[in-house]
C-alpha positions as CSV (number, residue, x, y, z in Angstrom):
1,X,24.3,-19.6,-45.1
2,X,20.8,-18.6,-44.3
3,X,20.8,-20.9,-41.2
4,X,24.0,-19.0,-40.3
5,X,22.3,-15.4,-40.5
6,X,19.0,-17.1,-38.7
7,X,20.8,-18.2,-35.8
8,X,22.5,-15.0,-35.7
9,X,18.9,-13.3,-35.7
10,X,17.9,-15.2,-33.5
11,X,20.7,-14.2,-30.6
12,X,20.2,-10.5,-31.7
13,X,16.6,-10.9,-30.7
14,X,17.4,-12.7,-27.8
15,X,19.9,-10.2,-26.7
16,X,16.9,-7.2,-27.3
17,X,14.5,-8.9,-25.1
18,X,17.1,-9.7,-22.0
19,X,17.7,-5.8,-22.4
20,X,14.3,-4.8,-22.2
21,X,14.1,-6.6,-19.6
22,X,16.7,-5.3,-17.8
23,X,15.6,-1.9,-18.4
24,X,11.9,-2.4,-17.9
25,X,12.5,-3.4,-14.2
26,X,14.1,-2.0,-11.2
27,X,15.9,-4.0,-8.6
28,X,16.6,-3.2,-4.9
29,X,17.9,-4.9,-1.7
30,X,16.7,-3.9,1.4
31,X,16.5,-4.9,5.3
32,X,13.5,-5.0,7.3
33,X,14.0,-4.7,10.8
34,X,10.6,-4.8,13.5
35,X,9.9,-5.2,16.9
36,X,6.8,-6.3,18.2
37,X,5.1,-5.9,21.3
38,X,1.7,-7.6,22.9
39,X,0.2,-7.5,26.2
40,X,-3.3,-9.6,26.5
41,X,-5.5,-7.6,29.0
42,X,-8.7,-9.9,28.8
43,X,-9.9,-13.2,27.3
44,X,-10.9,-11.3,23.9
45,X,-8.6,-8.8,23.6
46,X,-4.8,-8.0,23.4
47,X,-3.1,-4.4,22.6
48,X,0.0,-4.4,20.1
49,X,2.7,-2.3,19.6
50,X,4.3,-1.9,16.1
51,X,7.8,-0.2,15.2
52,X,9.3,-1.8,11.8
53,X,12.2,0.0,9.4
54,X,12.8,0.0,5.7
55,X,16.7,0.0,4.6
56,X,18.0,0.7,1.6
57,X,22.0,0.1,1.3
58,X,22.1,1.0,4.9
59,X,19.7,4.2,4.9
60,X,16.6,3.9,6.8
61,X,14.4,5.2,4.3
62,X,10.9,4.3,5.7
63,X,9.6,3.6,9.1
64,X,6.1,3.0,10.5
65,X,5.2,3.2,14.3
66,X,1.7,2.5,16.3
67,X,-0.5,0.6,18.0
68,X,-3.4,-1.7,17.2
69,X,-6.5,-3.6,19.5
70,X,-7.3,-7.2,18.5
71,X,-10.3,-8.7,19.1
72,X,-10.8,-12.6,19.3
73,X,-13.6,-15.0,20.0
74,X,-13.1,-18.4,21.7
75,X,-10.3,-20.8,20.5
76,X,-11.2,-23.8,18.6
77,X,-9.9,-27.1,20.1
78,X,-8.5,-28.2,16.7
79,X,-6.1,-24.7,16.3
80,X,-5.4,-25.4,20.3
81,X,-3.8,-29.0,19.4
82,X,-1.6,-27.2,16.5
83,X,-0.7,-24.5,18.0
84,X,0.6,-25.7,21.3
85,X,4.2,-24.8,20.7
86,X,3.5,-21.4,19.0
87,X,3.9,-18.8,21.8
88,X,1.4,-16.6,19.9
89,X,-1.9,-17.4,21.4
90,X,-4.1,-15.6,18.7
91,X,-3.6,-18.3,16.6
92,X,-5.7,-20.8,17.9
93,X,-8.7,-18.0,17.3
94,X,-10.5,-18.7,14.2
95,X,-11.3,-15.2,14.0
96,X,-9.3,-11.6,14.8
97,X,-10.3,-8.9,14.4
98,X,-8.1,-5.6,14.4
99,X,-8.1,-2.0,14.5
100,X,-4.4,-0.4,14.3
101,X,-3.0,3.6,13.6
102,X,0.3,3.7,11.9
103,X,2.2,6.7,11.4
104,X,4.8,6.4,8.5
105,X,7.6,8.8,8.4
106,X,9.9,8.9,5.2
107,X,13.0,10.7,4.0
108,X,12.0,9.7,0.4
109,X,8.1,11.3,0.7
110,X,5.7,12.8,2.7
111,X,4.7,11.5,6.2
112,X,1.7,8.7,5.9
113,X,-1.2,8.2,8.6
114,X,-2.9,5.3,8.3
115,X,-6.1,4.1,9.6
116,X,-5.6,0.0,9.6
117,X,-8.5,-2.7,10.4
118,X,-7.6,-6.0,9.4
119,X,-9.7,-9.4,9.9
120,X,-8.2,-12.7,9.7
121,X,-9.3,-16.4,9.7
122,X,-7.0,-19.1,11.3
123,X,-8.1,-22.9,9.6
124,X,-6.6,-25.8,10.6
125,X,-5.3,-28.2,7.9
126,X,-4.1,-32.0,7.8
127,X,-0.3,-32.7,9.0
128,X,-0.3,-30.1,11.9
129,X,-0.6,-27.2,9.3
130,X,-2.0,-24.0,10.3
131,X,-3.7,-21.4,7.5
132,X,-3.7,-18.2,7.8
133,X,-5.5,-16.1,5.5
134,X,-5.1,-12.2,6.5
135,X,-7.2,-9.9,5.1
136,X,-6.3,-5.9,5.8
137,X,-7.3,-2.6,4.1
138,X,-4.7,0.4,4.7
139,X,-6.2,3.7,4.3
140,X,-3.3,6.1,3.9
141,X,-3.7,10.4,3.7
142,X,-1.0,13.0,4.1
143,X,-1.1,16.7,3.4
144,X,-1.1,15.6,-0.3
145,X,-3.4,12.8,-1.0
146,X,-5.5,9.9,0.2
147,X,-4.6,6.5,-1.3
148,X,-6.3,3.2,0.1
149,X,-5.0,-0.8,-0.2
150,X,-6.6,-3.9,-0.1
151,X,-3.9,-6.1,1.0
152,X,-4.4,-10.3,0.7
153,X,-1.8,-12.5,2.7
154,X,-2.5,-16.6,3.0
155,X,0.3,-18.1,5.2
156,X,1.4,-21.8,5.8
157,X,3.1,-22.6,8.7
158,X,4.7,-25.7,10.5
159,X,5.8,-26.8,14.2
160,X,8.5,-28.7,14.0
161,X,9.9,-30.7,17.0
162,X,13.9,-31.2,17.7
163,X,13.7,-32.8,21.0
164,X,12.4,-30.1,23.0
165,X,12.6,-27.0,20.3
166,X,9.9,-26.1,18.2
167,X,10.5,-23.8,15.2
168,X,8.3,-22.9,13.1
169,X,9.0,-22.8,9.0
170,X,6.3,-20.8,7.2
171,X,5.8,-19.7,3.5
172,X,3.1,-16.9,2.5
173,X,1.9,-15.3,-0.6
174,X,0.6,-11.6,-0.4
175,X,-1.5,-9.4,-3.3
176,X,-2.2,-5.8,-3.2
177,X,-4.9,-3.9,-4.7
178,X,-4.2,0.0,-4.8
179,X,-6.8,3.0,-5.3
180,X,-4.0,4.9,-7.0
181,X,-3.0,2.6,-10.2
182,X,-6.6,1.0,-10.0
183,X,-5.4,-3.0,-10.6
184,X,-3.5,-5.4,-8.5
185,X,-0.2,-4.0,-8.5
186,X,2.1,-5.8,-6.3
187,X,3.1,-9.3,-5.2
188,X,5.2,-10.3,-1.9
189,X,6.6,-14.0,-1.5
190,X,8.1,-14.8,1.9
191,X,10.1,-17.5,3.4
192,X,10.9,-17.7,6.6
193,X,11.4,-19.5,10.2
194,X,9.5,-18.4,13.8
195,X,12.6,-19.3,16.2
196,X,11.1,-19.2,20.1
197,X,13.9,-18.6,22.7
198,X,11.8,-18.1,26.1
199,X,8.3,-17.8,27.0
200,X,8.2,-13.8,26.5
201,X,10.5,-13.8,23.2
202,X,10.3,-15.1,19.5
203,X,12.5,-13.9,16.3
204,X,11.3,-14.1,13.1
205,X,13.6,-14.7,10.2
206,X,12.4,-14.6,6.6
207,X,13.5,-13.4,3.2
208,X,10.6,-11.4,1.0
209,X,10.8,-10.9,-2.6
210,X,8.2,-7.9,-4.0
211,X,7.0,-7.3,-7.9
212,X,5.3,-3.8,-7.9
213,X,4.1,-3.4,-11.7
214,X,2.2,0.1,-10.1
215,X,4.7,2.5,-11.4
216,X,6.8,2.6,-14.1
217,X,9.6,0.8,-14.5
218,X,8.6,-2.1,-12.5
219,X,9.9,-2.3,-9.0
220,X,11.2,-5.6,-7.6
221,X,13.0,-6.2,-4.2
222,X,14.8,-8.3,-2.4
223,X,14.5,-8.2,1.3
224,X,15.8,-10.0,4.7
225,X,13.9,-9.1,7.7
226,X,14.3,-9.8,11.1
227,X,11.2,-9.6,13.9
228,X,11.4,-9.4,17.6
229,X,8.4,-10.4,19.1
230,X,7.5,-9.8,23.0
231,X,4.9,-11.3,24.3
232,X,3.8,-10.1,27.9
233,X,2.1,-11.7,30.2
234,X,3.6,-15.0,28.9
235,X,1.0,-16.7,26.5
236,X,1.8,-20.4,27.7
237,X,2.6,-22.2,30.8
């Protein structure tokens, strides 16, 4: 009889916590749509063009638009050989710099401007594996407030070969720091595939998951996006 009424406790409890659970989190789909747009004008600099979307059951709730200036220094011979096939050619920099504006209008809450330099180290790794580790600060103010981010984003990616084709799986981890909950606060996990299909054009296929323990309850998403990128003049061949 008592092992009866244990196991029974036992469920109850385990019943309690999956509900706390369930009511200590919220969970949201969304589609992230971007197009990209680059245009090298010297040896150590490029200009890039940003417009991405945030959809929420088929609302565009978020949207951010602007340009940035990256600045690279000479390739390294080792990122060269790995990044043959990749028709971005700032990846055989070990070092970008960038300076970006983004303005973020919303239907949700007020419209962002954001003030964005980023710096980022490319390091080539055994088996034809390229590193990326992104760091980026977003410094955000609207007519109510000014927030900063430290955002953290190391990336793996792969060249694959199918007779002539080259895709390129990739899986990245990203962690945010933000000035208005004072702690690490959010965690992005992407999978995804860099799918060239000329010399100018590359799409960009991935599925993001996102734990935001910033406000209350907890915020998680699940996201598909899909980037466009242009690249103009043609970075290879």
């Amino acid at each position: 009889m008592k092992s009866i009424q244990s196991r029974r406790l036992m469920v109850v409890l385990f019943l309690w916590l999956v509900s706390c659970a369930a009511t200590g989190q919220t969970t949201i789909t969304a589609f992230l749509p971007e197009v990209d747009g680059y245009a090298r004008f010297s040896p150590n600099a490029r200009l890039f063009l940003q417009a991405k979307g945030y959809m929420e059951d088929g609302d565009l709730n978020h949207a951010q638009i602007g340009p940035s200036i990256q600045f690279n220094f000479r390739p390294l011979e080792k990122l060269k050989k790995i990044t043959i096939f990749d028709l971005d050619d700032i990846k055989c920099m070990p070092v970008v710099f960038t300076i970006g504006y983004r303005y973020l209008p919303s239907t949700v809450q007020p419209d962002i401007n954001r003030f964005q330099p980023i710096i980022q180290f490319h390091v080539p790794f055994p088996g034809s594996t390229l590193v990326t580790d992104r760091n980026r600060f977003d410094l955000d103010w609207s007519r109510t407030a000014f927030h900063w981010t430290y955002r953290n984003r190391v990336t793996a990616e792969r060249r694959l070969t199918f007779r002539s084709y080259h895709p390129g799986p990739y899986a990245a981890a990203e962690f945010f720091y933000q000035s208005q909950y004072s702690k690490w606060s959010s965690t992005r996990l992407f999978a995804g595939c860099l799918l060239p299909l000329s010399k100018h054009l590359q799409i960009d296929s991935y599925y993001e998951h996102v734990n935001n323990t910033g406000p209350h309850p907890n915020r998680q998403v699940n996201a598909a996006g899909v980037m466009i990128s242009l690249f103009f003049p043609p970075n290879k061949g």
